[in-house]
Residue, then its C-alpha position, 0 to 999 in steps of 0.5 A: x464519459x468517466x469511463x474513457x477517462x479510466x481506460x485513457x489513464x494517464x499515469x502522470x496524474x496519478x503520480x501528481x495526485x499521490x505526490x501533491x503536485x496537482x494541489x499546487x496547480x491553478x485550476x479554473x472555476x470555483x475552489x474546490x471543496x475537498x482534497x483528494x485525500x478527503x476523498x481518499x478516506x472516504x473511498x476507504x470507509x466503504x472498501x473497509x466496510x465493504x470490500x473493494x469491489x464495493x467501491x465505485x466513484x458514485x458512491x464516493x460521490x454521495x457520501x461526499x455530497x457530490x455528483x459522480x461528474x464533479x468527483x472527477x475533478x478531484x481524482x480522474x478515476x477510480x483506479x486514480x482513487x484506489x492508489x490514493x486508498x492504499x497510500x492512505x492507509x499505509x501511514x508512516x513505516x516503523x521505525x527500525x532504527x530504534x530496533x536492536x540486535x541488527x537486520x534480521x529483528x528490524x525486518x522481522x517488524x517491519x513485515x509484522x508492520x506489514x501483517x497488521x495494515x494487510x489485517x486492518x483493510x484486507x481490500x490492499x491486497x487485490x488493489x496492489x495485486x491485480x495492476x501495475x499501481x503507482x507508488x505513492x511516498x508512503x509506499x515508497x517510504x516502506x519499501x525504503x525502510x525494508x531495504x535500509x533493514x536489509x543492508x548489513x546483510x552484504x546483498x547488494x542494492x537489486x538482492x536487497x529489493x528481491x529480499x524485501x519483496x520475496x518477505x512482502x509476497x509471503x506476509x501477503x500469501x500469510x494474510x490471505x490464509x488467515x482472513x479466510x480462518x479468521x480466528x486463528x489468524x494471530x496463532x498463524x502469524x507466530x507459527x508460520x511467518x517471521x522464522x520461515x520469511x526471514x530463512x530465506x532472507x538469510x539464505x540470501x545474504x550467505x550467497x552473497x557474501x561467499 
């Protein structure tokens, strides 16, 4: 049944998914129809539309034209699925490289970056909040950004991951109190974030410089 399979997840497949390794491997029967990224873009029109606890693999199933049965071959379950959403949606991280006056302006764009995919599909924020997720290459591809922003700070490689998740954890608390004041959303971006997220980075760097 669907529902073991999700319950017996094997995260090995995930990570194939994410990655593109199981397009690569033989499989039996008829070709399929569709990629799992196909998939994917359809499971983040109904969680845009309608939140994520809207999502479910029939649905996906019937806008792709499929039984819910043959929706397993492509993704093994649902939350196999949601991993795949959120890799979707991220897209490519911003370039910092091309952002002038050192570490502290590039992490400033690359936690806006963040505030503007969390704004667009407000669902990312449970999908990545409320289970241990596997990191796709975009996901990792952002995380990689940050902490290329963060190394002429002198912190080293652990303190530069802490620094990039303590500005994430406070773009994603800032995003959630704006969605519930939608329309002063932009005005508590510009008075609440970059300052106050990028002080305690600073703090940071001066520790570990002394």
């Amino acid at each position: 049944m669907p529902a073991n399979k999700e319950s017996q997840r094997d995260p090995s497949v995930s990570l194939a998914l994410l990655w593109g390794e199981a397009e690569e491997r033989p499989r039996r029967g008829p070709r399929p129809k569709f990629t799992p990224a196909e998939v994917a873009r359809h499971g983040v029109a109904v969680a845009d539309a309608e939140g994520l606890e809207a999502l479910s693999m029939q649905r996906v199933a019937e806008a792709l034209g499929v039984t819910t049965m043959a929706l397993y071959r492509y993704v093994p379950g649902k939350p196999d699925l949601v991993d795949l959403m959120v890799d979707t949606v991220l897209g490519d991280p911003p370039a910092l490289d091309a952002v002038p006056g050192g570490w502290r302006p590039r992490l400033e764009v690359w936690a806006r970056a963040c505030w503007d995919v969390y704004r667009a599909h407000p669902w990312i924020l449970t999908a990545t909040g409320l289970r241990r997720h596997a990191m796709g290459p975009r996901q990792v591809a952002w995380l990689d950004g940050a902490l290329a922003a963060l190394e002429p700070t002198g912190l080293d490689a652990r303190q530069r991951h802490d620094a990039a998740i303590l500005v994430l954890s406070l773009v994603r608390s800032l995003t959630q109190e704006s969605l519930d004041r939608t329309e002063e959303g932009d005005r508590e971006w510009d008075r609440l974030t970059a300052d106050q997220q990028l002080r305690l980075a600073t703090r940071l760097s001066r520790t570990a410089k002394r």
